[in-house]
Backbone bond lengths (Angstrom), bond angles and torsions (degrees), N, CA, C in turn:
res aa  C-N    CA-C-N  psi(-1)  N-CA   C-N-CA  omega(-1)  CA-C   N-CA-C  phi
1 X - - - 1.461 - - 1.527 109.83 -
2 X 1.403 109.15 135.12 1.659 111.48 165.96 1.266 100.42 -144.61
3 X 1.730 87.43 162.46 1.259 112.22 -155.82 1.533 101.88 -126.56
4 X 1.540 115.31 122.36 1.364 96.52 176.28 2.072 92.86 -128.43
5 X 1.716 84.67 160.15 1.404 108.73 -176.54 1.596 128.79 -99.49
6 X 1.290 122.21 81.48 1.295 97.93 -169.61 1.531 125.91 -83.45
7 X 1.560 101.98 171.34 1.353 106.97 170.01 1.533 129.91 -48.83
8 X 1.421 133.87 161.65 1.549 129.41 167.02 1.521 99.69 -69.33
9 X 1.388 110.13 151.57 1.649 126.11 -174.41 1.437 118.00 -141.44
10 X 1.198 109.74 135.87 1.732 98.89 166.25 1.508 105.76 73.46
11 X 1.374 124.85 -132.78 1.176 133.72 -149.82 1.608 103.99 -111.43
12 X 1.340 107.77 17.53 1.495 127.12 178.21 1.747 89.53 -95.39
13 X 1.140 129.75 -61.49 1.757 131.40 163.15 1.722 101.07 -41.93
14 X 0.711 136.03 -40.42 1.746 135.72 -156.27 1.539 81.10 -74.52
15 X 1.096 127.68 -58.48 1.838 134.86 -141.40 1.463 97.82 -73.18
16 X 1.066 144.64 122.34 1.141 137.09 152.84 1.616 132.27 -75.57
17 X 1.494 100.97 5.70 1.489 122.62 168.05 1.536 124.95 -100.71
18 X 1.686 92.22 19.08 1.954 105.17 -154.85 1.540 86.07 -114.24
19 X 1.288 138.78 139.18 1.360 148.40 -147.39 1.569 95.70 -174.91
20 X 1.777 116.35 133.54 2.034 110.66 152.43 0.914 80.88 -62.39
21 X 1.523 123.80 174.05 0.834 166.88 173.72 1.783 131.68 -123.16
22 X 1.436 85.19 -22.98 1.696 111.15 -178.98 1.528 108.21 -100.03
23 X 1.156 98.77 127.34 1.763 102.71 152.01 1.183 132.54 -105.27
24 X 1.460 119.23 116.90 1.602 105.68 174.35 1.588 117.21 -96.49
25 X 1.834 95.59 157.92 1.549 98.81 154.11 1.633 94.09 -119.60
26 X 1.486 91.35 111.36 2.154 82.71 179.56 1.137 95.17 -99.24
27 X 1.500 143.20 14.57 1.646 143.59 161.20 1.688 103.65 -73.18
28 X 1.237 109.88 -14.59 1.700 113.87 -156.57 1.806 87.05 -111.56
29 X 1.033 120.76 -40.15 1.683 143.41 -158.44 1.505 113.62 82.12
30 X 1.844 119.51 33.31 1.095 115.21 -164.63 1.719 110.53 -116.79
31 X 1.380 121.78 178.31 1.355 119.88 -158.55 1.914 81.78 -153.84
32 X 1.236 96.14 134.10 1.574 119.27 -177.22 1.448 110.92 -117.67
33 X 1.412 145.07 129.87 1.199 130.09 -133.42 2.085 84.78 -175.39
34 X 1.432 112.49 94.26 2.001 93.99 -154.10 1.324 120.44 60.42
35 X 1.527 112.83 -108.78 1.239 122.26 -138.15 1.833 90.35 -151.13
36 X 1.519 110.51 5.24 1.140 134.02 171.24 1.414 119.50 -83.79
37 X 1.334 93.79 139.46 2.268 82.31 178.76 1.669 98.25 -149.52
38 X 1.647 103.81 122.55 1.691 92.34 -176.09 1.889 97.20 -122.77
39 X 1.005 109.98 149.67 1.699 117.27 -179.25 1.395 106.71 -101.66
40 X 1.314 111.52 154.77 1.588 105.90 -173.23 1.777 88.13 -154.66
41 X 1.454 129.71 -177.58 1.482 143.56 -159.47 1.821 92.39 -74.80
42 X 1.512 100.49 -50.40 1.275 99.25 -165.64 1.584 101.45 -140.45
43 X 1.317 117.17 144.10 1.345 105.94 163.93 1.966 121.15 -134.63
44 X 1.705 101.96 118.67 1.553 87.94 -154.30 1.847 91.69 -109.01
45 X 1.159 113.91 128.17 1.866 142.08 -177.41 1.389 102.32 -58.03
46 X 0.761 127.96 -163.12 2.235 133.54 -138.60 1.994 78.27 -131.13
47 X 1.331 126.33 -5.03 1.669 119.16 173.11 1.229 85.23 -116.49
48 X 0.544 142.66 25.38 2.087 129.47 166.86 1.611 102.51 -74.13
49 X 1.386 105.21 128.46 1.476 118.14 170.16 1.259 110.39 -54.47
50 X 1.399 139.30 173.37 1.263 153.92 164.82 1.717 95.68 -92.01
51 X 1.785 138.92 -33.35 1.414 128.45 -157.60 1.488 82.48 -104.84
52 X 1.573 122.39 -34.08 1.835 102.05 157.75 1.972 142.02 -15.26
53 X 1.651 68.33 -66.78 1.704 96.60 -168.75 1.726 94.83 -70.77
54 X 1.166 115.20 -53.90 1.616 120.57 -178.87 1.609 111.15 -34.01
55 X 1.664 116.10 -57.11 1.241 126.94 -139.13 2.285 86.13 -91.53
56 X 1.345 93.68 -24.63 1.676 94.80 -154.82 1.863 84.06 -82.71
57 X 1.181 122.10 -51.88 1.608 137.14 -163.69 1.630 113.32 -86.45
58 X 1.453 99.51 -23.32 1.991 82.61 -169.27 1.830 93.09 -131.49
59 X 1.509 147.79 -44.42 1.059 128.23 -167.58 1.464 116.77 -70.02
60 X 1.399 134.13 -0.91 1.677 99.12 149.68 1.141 134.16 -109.84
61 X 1.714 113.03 6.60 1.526 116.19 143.61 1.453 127.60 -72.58
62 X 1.184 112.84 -2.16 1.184 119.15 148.20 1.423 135.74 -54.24
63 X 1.196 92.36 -69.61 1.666 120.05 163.48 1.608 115.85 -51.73
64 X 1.502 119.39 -14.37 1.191 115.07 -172.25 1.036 118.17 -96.88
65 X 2.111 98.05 -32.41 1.433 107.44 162.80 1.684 118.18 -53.08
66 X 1.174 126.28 -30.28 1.451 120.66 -169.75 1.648 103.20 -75.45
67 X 1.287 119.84 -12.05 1.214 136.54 176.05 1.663 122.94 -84.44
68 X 1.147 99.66 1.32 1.727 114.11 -160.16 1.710 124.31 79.65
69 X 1.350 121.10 12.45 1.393 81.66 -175.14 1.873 97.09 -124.47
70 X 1.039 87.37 141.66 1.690 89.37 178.22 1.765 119.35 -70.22
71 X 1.272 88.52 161.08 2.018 100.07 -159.39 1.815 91.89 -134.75
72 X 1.564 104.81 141.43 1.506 108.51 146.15 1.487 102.94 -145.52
73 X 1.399 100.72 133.71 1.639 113.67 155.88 1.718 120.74 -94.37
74 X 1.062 110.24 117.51 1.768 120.21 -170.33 1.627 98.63 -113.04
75 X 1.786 98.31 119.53 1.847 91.95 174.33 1.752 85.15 -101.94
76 X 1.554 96.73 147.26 1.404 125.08 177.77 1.658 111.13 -122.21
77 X 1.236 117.94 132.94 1.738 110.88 177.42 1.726 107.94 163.85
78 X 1.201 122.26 175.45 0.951 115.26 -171.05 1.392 120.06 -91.28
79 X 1.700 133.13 163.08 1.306 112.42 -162.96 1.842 120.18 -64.73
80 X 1.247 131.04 137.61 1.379 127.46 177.69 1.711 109.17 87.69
81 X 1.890 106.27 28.73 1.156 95.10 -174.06 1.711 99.94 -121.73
82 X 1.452 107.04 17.66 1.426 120.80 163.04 1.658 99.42 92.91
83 X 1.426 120.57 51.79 1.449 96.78 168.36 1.695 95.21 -88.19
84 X 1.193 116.18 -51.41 1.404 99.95 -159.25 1.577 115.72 -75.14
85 X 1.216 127.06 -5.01 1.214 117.04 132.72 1.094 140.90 -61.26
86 X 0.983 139.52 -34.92 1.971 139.61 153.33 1.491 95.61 -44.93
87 X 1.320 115.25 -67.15 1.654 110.26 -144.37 2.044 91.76 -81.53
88 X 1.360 121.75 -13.61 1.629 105.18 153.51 2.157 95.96 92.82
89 X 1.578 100.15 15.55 1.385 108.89 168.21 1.405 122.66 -56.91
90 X 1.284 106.11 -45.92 1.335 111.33 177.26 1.510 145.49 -49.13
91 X 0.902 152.94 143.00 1.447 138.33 161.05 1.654 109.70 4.71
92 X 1.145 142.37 154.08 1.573 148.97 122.81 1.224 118.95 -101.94
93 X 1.103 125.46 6.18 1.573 124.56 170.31 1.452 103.07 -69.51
94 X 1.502 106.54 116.58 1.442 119.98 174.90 1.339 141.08 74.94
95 X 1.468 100.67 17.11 1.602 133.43 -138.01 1.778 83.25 -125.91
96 X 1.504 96.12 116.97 1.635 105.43 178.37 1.561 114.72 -73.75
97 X 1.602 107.34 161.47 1.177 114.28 -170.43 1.503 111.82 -48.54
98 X 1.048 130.12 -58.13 0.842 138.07 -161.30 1.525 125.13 -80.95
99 X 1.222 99.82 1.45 1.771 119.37 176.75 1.473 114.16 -124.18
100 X 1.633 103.09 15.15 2.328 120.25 153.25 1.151 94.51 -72.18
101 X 1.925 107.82 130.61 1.245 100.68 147.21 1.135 126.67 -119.67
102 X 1.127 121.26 -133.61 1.889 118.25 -154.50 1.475 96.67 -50.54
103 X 1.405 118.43 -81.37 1.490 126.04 -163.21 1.944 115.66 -35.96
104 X 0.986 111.23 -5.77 2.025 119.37 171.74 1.050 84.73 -101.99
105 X 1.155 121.31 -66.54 1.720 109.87 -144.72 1.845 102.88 -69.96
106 X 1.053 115.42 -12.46 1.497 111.25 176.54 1.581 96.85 -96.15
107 X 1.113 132.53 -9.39 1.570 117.97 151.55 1.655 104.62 -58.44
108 X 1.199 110.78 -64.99 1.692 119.43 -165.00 1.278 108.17 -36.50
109 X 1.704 119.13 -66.57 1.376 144.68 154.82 1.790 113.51 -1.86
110 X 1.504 86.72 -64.21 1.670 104.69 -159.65 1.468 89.89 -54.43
111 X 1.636 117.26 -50.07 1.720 108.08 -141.93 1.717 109.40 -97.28
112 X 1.162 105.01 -0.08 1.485 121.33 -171.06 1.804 90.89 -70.24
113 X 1.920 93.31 -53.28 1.589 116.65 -174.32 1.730 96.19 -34.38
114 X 1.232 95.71 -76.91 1.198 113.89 -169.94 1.577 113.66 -38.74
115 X 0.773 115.31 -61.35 1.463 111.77 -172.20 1.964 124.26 -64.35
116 X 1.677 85.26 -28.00 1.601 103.86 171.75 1.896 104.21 -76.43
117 X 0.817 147.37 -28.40 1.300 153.50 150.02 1.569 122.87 -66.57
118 X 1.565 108.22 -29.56 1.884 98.39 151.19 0.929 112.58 -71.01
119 X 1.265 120.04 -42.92 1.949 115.96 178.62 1.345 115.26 -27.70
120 X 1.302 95.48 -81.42 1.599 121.97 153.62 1.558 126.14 22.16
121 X 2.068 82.83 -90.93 1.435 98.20 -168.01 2.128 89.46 -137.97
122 X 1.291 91.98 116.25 1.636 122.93 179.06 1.695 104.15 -45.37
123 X 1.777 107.50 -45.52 1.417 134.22 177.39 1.487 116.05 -61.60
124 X 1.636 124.75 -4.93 1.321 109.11 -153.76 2.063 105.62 -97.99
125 X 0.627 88.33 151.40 2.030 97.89 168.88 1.320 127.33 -123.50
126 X 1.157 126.76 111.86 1.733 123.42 -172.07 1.475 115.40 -135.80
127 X 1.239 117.78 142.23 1.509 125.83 -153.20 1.558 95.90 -156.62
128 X 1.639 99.57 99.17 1.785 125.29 168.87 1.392 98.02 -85.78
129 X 1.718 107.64 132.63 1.077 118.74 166.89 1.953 108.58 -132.69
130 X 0.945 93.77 151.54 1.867 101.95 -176.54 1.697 119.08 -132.65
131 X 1.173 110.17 103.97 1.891 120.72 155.92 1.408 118.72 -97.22
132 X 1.657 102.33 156.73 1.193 98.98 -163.56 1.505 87.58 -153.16
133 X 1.277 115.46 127.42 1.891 119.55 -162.37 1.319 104.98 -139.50
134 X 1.110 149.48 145.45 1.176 159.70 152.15 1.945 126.21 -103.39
135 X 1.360 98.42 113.08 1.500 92.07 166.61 1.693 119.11 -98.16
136 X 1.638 95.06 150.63 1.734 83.84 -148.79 1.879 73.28 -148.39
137 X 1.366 128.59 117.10 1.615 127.73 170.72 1.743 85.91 71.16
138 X 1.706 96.12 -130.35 1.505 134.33 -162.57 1.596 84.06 -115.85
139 X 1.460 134.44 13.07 1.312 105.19 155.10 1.821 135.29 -122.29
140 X 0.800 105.01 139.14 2.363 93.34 179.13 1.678 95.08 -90.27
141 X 1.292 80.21 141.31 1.912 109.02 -167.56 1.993 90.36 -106.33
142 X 1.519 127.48 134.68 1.350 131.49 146.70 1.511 96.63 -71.12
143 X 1.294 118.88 114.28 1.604 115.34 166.00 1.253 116.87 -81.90
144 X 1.594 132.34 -19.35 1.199 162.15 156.42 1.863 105.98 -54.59
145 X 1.157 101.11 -48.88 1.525 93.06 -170.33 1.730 98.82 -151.07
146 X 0.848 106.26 93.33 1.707 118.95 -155.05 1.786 91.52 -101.01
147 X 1.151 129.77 -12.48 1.419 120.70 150.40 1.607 103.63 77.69
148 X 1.784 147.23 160.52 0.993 153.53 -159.88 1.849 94.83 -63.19
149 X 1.672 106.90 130.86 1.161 115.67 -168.52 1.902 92.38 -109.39
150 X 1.040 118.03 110.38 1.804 126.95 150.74 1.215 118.30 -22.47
151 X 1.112 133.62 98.75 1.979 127.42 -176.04 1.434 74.74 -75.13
152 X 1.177 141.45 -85.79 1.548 130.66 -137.41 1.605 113.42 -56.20
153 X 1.611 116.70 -34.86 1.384 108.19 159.93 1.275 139.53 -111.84
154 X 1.415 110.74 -7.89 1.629 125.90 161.76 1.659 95.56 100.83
155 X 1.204 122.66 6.27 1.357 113.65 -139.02 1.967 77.75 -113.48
156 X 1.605 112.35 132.47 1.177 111.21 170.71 2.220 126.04 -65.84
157 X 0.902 94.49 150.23 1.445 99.93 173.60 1.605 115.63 -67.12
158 X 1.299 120.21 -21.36 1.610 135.27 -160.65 1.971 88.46 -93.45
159 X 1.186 95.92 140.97 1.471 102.84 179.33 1.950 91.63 -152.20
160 X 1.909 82.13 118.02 1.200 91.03 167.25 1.648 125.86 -116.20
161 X 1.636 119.82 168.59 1.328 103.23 -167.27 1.495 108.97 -123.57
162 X 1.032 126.35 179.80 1.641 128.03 167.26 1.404 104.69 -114.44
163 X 1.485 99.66 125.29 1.547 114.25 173.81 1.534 116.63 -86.94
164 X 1.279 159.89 158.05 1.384 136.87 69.83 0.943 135.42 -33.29
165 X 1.485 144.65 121.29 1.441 131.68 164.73 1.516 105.35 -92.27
166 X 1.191 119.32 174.48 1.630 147.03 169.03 1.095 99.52 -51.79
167 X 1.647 151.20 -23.92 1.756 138.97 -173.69 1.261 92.49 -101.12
168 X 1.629 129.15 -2.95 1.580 120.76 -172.38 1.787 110.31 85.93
169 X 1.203 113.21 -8.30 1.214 114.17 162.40 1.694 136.86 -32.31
170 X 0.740 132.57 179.17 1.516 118.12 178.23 1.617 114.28 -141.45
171 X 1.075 151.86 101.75 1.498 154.03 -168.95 1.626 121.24 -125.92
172 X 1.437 104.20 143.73 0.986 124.38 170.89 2.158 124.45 -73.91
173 X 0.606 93.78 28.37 1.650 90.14 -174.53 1.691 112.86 7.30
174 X 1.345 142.38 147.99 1.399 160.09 -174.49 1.921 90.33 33.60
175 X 1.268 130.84 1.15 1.717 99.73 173.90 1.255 117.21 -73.45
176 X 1.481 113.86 129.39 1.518 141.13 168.37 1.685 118.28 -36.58
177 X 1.074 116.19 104.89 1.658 99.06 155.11 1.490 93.98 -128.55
178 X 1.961 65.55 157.15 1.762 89.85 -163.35 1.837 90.85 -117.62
179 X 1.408 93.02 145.47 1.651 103.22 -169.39 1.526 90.31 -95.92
180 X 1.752 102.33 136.28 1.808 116.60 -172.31 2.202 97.46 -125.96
181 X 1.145 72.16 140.67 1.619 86.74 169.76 1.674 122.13 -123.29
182 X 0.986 107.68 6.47 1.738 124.26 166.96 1.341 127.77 -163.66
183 X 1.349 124.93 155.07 1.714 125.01 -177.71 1.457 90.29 -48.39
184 X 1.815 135.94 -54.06 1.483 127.84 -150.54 1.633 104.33 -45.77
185 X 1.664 95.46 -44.59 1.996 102.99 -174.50 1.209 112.76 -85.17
186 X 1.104 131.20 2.30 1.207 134.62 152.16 2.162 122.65 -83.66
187 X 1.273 116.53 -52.91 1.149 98.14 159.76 1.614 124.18 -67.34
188 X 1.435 132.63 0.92 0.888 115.42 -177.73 1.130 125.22 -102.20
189 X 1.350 110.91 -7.39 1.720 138.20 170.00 1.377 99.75 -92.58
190 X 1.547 141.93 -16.32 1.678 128.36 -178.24 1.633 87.20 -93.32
191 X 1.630 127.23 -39.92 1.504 114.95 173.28 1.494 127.01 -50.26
192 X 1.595 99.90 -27.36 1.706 115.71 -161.17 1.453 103.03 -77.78
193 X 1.785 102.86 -31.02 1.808 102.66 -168.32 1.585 87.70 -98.32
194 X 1.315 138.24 -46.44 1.702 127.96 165.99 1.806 104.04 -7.23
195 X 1.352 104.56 -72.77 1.192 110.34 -159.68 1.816 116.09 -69.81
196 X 0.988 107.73 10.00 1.558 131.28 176.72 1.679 113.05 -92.81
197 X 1.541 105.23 -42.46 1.319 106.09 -167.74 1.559 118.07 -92.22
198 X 1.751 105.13 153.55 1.326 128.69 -153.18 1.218 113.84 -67.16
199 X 1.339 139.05 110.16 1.658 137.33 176.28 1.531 119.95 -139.46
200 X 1.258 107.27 154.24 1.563 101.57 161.11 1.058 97.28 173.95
201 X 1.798 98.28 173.67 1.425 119.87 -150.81 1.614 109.09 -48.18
202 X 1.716 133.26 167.58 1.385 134.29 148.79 1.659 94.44 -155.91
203 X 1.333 87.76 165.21 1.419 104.09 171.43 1.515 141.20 -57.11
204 X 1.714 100.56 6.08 1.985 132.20 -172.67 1.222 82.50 -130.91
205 X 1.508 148.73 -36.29 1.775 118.80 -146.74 1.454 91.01 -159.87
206 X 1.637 129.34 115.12 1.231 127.52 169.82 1.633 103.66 -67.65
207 X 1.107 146.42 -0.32 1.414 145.51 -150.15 1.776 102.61 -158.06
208 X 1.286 117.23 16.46 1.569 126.45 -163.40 1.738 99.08 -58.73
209 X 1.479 112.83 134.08 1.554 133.72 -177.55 1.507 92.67 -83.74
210 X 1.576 109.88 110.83 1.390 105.47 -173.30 1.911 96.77 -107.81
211 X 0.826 92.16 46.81 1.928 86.00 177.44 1.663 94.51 -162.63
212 X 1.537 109.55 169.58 0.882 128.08 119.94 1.118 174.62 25.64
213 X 1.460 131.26 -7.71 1.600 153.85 -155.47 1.615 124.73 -58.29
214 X 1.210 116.29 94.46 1.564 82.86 -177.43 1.880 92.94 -126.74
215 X 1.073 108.90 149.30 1.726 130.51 175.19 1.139 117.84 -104.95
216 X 1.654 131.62 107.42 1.610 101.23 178.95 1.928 78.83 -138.57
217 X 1.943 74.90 149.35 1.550 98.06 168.21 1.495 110.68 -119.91
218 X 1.268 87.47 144.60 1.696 106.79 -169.27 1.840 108.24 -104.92
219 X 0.696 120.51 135.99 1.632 132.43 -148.63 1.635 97.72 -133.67
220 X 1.298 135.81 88.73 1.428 121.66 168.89 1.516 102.81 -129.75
221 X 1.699 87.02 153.36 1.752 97.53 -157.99 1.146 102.47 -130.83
222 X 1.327 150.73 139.24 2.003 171.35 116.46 1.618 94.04 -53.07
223 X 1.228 98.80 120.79 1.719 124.20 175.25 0.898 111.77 -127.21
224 X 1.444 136.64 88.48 1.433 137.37 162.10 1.782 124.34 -86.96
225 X 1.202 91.48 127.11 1.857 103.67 -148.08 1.755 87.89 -111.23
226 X 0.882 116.46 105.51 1.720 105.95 160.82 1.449 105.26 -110.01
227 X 1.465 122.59 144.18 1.281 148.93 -165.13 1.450 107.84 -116.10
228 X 1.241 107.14 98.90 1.585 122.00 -166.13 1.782 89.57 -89.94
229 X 1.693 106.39 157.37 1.607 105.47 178.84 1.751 119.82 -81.30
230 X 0.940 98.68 169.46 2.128 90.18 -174.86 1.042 111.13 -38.08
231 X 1.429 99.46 166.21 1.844 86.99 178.86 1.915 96.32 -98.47
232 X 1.174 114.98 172.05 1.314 118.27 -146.87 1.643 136.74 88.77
233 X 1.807 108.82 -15.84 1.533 128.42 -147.76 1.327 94.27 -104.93
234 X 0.893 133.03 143.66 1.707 121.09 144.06 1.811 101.70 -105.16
235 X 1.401 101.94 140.95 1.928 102.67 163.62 1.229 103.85 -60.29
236 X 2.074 89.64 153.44 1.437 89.13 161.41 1.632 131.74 -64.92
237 X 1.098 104.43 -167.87 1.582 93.27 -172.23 1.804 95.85 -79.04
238 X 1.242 124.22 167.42 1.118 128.99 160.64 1.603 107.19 74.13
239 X 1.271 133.74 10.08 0.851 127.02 -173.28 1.855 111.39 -110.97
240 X 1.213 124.73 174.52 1.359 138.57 -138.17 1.579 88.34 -149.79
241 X 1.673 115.93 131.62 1.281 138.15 -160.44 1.647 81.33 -89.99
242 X 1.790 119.07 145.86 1.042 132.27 -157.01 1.583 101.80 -92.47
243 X 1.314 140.22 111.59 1.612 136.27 -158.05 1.709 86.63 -110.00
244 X 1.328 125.90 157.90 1.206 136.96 126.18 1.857 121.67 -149.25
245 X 1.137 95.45 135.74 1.945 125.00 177.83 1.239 116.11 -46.37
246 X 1.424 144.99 114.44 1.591 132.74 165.39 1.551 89.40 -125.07
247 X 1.556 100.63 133.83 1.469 115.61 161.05 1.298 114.81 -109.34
248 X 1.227 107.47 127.36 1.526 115.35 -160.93 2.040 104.14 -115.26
249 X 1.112 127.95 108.93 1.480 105.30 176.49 1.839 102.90 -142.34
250 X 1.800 112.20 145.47 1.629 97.07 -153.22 2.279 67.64 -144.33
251 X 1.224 92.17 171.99 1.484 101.23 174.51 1.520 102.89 -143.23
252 X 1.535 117.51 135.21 1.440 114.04 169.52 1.655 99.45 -115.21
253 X 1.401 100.50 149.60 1.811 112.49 -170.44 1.898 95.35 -125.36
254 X 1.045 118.88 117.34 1.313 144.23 172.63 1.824 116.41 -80.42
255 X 0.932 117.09 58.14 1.522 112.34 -159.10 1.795 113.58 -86.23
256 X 0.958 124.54 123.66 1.217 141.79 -169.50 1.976 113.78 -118.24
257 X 1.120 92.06 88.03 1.730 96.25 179.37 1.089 116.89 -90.15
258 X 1.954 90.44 152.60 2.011 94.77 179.71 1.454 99.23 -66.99
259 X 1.332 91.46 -172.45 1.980 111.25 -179.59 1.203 114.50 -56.18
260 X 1.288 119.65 153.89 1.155 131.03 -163.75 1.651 97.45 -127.54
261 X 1.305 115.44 3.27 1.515 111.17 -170.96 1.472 97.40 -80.90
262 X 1.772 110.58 163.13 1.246 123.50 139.87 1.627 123.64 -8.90
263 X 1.403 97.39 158.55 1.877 92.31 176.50 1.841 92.18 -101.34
264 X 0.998 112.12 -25.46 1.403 111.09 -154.94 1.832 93.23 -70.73
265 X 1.106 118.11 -21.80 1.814 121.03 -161.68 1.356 103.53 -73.62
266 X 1.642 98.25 -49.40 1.339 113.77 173.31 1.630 145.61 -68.00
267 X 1.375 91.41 13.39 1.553 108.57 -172.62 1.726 113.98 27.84
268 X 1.355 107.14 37.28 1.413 107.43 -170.82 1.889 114.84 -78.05
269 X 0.926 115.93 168.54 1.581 109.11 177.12 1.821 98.98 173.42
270 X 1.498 102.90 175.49 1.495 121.10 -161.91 1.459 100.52 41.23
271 X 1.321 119.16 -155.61 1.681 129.51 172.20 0.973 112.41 -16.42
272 X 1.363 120.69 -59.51 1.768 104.01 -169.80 1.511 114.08 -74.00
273 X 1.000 98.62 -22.66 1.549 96.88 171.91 1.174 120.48 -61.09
């Protein structure tokens, strides 16, 4: 678990009654809170880079995915306390390098992978796929393919379900993935479902993420391994270089939750409430 601290923003600078409140030692991994002190895996300060947090939190679950095993990173916190900025939910239209977070830069990540492993191996096959779902009440939203929207109730026509299967698996019934062949088609499909998902104003976040978010990319790989004889050997005659198949496929889930604050902070009410 890490914990990062951000800077004051917005109309938190305007207030002259607006103060952190927190002290860190993120050399220690600790968080000072009074006379309080809690430790956590990692702890990154209100100057912490955005390619920091990326390189320390998401590139060797990355790498693990290419290995088979599936990864999710979930930011948790209260609304306006920067999850969906860390995790890079937001818009990127116009949004400087250095203010992408995780969810781009693990596009970038993915395809670099990829291509450094065709180098590699001449034999290899790889197939990125991307969903993008929103939970919003008692309902899951395709943010990808959000289907005929109701003007009179806002409420989409697309109704999706949650599976169990028989291996204990877990599924989405009718959610869309869309097959990507570069970071470009990949941020432009996390912008396409951005602009899908449920928000509005409160008294912490003029723009508050009132649902749900989760992103997952699906990573499956064809490994064709042929086993040439020692070196020194020649085959016999007539013989056929020894091939064998590994299918490799892992999923990472990017989860980005609404607020976790109080109702009372949020001056929330009707619907959003």
């Amino acid at each position: 678990m890490a914990v990062r601290i951000r800077p004051l923003v917005g109309r938190e600078l305007r207030d002259a009654n607006k103060r952190i409140c927190i002290e860190s030692h993120a050399e220690e991994n600790k968080l000072q809170i009074g006379d309080k002190m809690f430790g956590f895996d990692r702890v990154f300060d209100t100057y912490a880079y955005q390619e920091d947090i990326f390189d320390i939190c998401s590139r060797n679950l990355i790498l693990g995915c290419f290995s088979g095993y599936n990864a999710t990173i979930l930011a948790y916190g209260q609304t306006g306390s920067g999850k969906t900025h860390t995790m890079g939910t937001g818009s990127t239209v116009g949004l400087p390098q250095e203010q992408i977070g995780i969810v781009p830069r693990v596009f970038d990540f993915i395809f670099q992978e990829v291509e450094n492993r065709r180098r590699q191996s001449e034999f290899s096959e790889f197939s990125i796929k991307v969903q993008f779902l929103e939970l919003y009440g008692d309902d899951i939203h395709d943010l990808l393919d959000p289907g005929v929207i109701d003007k009179a109730t806002g409420q989409t026509t697309k109704v999706l379900q949650i599976r169990e299967e028989k291996n204990g698996s877990i599924s989405v019934s009718g959610l869309k993935a869309e097959l990507v062949n570069s970071k470009a088609e990949c941020v432009q499909l996390l912008n396409r479902g951005i602009a899908h998902r449920v928000t509005s104003s409160t008294l912490m976040n003029e723009g508050s993420s009132r649902s749900h978010a989760i992103f997952t990319v699906t990573i499956d790989q064809k490994i064709v391994k042929v086993t040439q004889p020692p070196e020194g050997e020649q085959p016999a005659e007539g013989t056929e270089p020894v091939t064998s198949e590994e299918n490799i496929s892992a999923k990472f889930h990017f989860v980005d939750l609404a607020g976790s604050e109080r109702i009372k902070k949020t001056g929330a009410s009707g619907k959003t409430l």
